[in-house]
C-alpha positions, 0 to 999 in steps of 0.5 A: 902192249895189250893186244886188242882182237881186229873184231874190237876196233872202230874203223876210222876214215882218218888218212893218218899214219897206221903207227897213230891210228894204233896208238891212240886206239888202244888206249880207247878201246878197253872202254868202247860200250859192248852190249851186255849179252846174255852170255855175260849173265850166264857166265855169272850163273855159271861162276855162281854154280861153281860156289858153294854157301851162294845164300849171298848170291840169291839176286843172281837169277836167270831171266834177269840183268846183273846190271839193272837188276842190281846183281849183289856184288856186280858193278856196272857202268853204263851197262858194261859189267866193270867189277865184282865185288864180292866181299865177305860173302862166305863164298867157297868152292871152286872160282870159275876163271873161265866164267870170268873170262865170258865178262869182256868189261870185267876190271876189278875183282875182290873175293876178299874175306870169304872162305876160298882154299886150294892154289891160287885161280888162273887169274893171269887168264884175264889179261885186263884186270886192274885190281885183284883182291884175294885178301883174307882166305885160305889160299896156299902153295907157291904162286908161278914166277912168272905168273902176273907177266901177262897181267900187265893193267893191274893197279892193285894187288891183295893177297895178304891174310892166306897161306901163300908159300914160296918166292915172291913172284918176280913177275910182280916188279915188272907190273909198271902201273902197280900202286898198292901191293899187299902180301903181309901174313903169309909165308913166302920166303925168299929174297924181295923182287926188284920193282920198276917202281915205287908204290904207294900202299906196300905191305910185305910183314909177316913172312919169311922173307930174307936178304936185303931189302931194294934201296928203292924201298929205303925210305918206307915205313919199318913197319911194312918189313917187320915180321920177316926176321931173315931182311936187313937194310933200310928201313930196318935197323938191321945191318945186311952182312958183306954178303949179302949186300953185294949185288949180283954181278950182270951176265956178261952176255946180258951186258952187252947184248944191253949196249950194243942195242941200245942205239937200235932201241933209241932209234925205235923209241924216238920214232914212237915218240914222233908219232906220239907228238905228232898226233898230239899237236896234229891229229884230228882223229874223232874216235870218242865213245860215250865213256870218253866223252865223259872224260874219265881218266884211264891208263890202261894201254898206256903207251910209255916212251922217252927220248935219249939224249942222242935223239933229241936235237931233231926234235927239239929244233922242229918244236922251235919252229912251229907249225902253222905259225901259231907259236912254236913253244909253251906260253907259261902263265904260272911259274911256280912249278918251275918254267919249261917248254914245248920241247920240254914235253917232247923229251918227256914220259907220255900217257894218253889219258882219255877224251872228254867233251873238250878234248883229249888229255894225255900225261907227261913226267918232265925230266926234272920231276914234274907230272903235268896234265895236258889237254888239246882242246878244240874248238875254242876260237871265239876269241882272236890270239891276244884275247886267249892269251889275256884268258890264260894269263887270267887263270894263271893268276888264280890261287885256291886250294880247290881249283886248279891252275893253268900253268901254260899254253900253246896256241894254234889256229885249230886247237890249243894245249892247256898245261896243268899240274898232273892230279894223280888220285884222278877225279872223282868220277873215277875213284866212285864208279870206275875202280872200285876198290880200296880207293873206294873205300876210302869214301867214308862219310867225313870223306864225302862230305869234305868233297862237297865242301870243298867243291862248294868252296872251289865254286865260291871263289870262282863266282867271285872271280868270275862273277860278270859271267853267265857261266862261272864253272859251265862244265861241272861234273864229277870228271871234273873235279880231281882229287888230291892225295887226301882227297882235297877236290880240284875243280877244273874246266872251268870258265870256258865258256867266253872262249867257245862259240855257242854252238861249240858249247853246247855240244861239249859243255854239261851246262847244255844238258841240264832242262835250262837249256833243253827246256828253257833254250837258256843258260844262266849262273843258275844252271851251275847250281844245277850241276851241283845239285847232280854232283852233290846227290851223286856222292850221296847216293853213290849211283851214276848219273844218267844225265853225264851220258849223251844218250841217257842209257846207262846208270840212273836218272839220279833227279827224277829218282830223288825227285823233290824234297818233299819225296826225300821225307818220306824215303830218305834214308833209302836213298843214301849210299849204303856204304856211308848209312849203314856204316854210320846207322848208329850215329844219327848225327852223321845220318842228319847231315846226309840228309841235310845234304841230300835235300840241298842237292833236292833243291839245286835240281829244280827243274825251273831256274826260277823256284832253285836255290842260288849258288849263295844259298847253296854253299852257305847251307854246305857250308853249315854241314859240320862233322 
């Protein structure tokens, strides 16, 4: 666990156990809005001096902010430095660990394809990093065992394309949120480590490696395992010898020291998840920061824990009975991913995920498989028991690829538990603004433009199942909208708004801070339009939008910067993500649907209900858009 310095934590009035009040704590306070200091921009000159060849580098300048200056390579949110990418820069010279050490917020690096030499950094000093990427430099020599033990947030590793020599530091599968490593044209020997877990995007080629590859990697692509002449085993056609296949035998000492504890262990286990559920179902804890609010999801100060076996009877019987009369156990409204129970979420892995608007989320892995969302939900009483359950039974019933279905709830008086299938890519507030690595990357033209369709054609089937309500969606933005695998977009959050008092809406809801409400005092099917409007120049431009931040400070009044169509003519292109224009700047093709696009968006802004285009209208001219 991460520890966090006493200076970084809110205070809280809550009367609620220290255990909890830590707990949920840590998760939050990685995102809590510092100011962006002077020191953060001269700690970025300073990194900057410690380069050679910076001809890059020449919009860091002194006097000046990285994030609303638009320092090259500095990735900003809500004026937190959150990233530095600086790709294919033809930086060289020294990387000033201590510099980066100064950038509190700092999250992702990338130093790819430039001309660093030498060791590696002491990246292993910044303890909160979430990608590292180092691909296609001239780093050399033997990286420490244990020299990402510390780095316990990381997500992705690239050090592919160097001169890396030496084992493949073990530290590396002790990393449990790890999901995309790449080491591939180096010269590492050795054996491969263990790793706690599978990963999505493995690439090991072209070393030196030997013995035999982890069963946990068998079902992988050869291809991630050739060049290494030394590995045997699945997915090599390889044979591995007698020898080799023998797994080492566990110390004696270690073995036992392993049973002997593991009652100790169980006992410190069951009491963290105690604590977890009770503030699950309990807590009325408010700690929510701008970020929060916007219900992004995050996993760093991830608190992980299961149940054994021996320690589940209690709970399982206390999850019977209820607490507040409200309903002891899950009410299951779709079935297809098999049925479970509120004790069925006690006994299983637990991630806190985040606050939104409508309430916190967390993560649970069932023990047969299954990853679902869970979102406490307050202040959503406008309707009695039996009117929320034929609400619940109502999306249970909803079937389309671009909306997310409910697949149980727990009722009480003061909150409610929306259960739905976990969505593991996160949404797309994430993949464009938080993390932006080789996810975002990712977002190619024809990869934005199959989002903006697909939210359109999510949208589409919700105004025709909920076409009798003023607001069909009513919480349109981009934490919202989840992306599958292949970054098929799922809309959730949806419809609530009959299930809210109109004083609760408005404070959680996005349809409330469009002009319709804060001009007009009104909202309407229109003002869902609005939304995508937002949305849709969002994913175009690639620029955060002002308007998701309670406050308005931070990112860029994204309607007032597009301002009309008839201003689009005249700077249109200007206007584009330049990570899809320029990419696309020789086919005119793409360029047009962009454009296209962008105007659509111009046209849902329309600050008065009455002259903006209809949600018809918007899809079939989505629709039209055609790669």
């Amino acid at each position: 666990m991460t520890h966090i310095p006493i200076t970084q934590q809110k205070q809280s009035n809550q009367k609620s156990p220290k255990h909890t009040h830590l707990l949920f704590l840590i998760p939050l306070l990685y995102f809590i809005p510092f100011s962006h200091s002077l020191s953060e921009t001269d700690s970025l000159l300073k990194l900057k001096n410690s380069f050679t060849q910076t001809n890059a580098l020449a919009s860091w300048l002194p006097n000046s902010s990285p994030c609303s200056s638009r320092w090259a390579g500095v990735m900003c949110f809500d004026g937190i430095i959150t990233g530095l990418h600086l790709t294919n820069m033809g930086l060289s010279g020294k990387i000033d660990i201590d510099a980066l050490n100064q950038i509190s917020g700092l999250r992702t690096i990338s130093f790819m394809n430039n001309n660093f030499s030498g060791s590696i950094p002491e990246f292993n000093k910044l303890g909160v990093l979430k990608s590292l990427l180092l691909s296609g430099n001239a780093f050399s020599g033997d990286i420490p065992s244990d020299f990402f033990s510390h780095l316990n947030s990381l997500k992705k590793v690239w050090l592919n394309e160097n001169q890396f020599t030496g084992n493949v530091p073990e530290s590396l599968g002790q990393l449990t949120h790890l999901i995309e490593l790449h080491l591939e044209n180096n010269q590492f020997t050795g054996s491969i480590p263990v790793f706690k877990q599978s990963i999505n995007s493995l690439d090991l080629s072209n070393n030196k490696l030997e013995g035999e590859i982890p069963a946990i990697f068998s079902s992988y692509n050869a291809s991630a395992f050739a060049g290494n002449d030394g590995l045997c085993g699945k997915p090599l056609d390889r044979v591995c010898s007698t020898v080799q296949t023998q797994s080492p035998a566990l110390p004696a000492a270690t073995e036992n020291y392993t049973n002997d504890n593991r009652l100790v262990v169980g006992g410190v286990v069951a009491a963290m998840i105690i604590v977890l559920i009770y503030a699950l179902l309990s807590s009325k804890n408010n700690i929510e920061d701008d970020f929060g609010q916007l219900g992004r999801e995050t996993t760093d100060g991830v608190v992980e824990v299961h149940v054994p076996s021996s320690n589940r009877r209690n709970l399982d019987s206390s999850t019977q009975k209820g607490s507040d009369g409200g309903g002891g156990d899950l009410i299951m409204v779709n079935d297809e991913k098999g049925s479970f129970g509120l004790s069925d979420l006690m006994k299983a892995a637990a991630e806190v995920l985040g606050n939104g608007g409508l309430g916190s989320a967390y993560k649970a892995v069932m023990s047969f498989g299954l990853s679902v969302a869970v979102k406490r939900m307050r202040e959503m009483n406008r309707l009695g028991r039996d009117g929320f359950d034929a609400e619940m039974r109502r999306f249970g019933g909803l079937r389309h690829r671009n909306i997310l279905t409910p697949l149980a709830y727990h009722y009480r008086r003061e909150e409610k538990l929306l259960v739905s299938e976990y969505i593991p890519k996160g949404s797309l507030l994430y993949v464009m603004h938080g993390d932006r690595g080789t996810s975002h990357a990712e977002l190619n033209w024809p990869t934005r433009l199959k989002i903006i369709q697909g939210i359109a054609r999510g949208l589409g089937f919700l105004y025709t199942e909920f076409s009798n309500y003023d607001l069909p969606h009513g919480n349109l933005k981009s934490s919202n909208v989840l992306l599958n695998h292949d970054h098929e977009p799922v809309l959730s959050d949806y419809a609530f708004h009959p299930l809210m008092s109109p004083t609760n809406a408005a404070q959680s809801m996005f349809a409330y801070k469009t002009p319709d409400y804060v001009k007009y005092q009104r909202v309407s099917q229109k003002t869902d339009v609005y939304c995508l409007g937002i949305l849709i120049l969002e994913i175009l431009t690639g620029k955060f939008p002002s308007q998701y931040l309670n406050k308005g400070k931070g990112g860029i009044d994204i309607v007032q910067w597009v301002s009309s169509a008839d201003k689009i003519v005249e700077r249109e292109t200007e206007l584009l993500d330049p990570e899809i224009a320029s990419g696309n700047a020789a086919n005119s093709n793409a360029v047009n649907q962009m454009i296209e696009l962008l105007r659509v968006g111009a046209d849902c802004v329309e600050s008065n209900p009455q002259e903006r285009i209809d949600m018809k209208e918007a899809i079939r001219r989505i629709e039209e858009v055609q790669v």
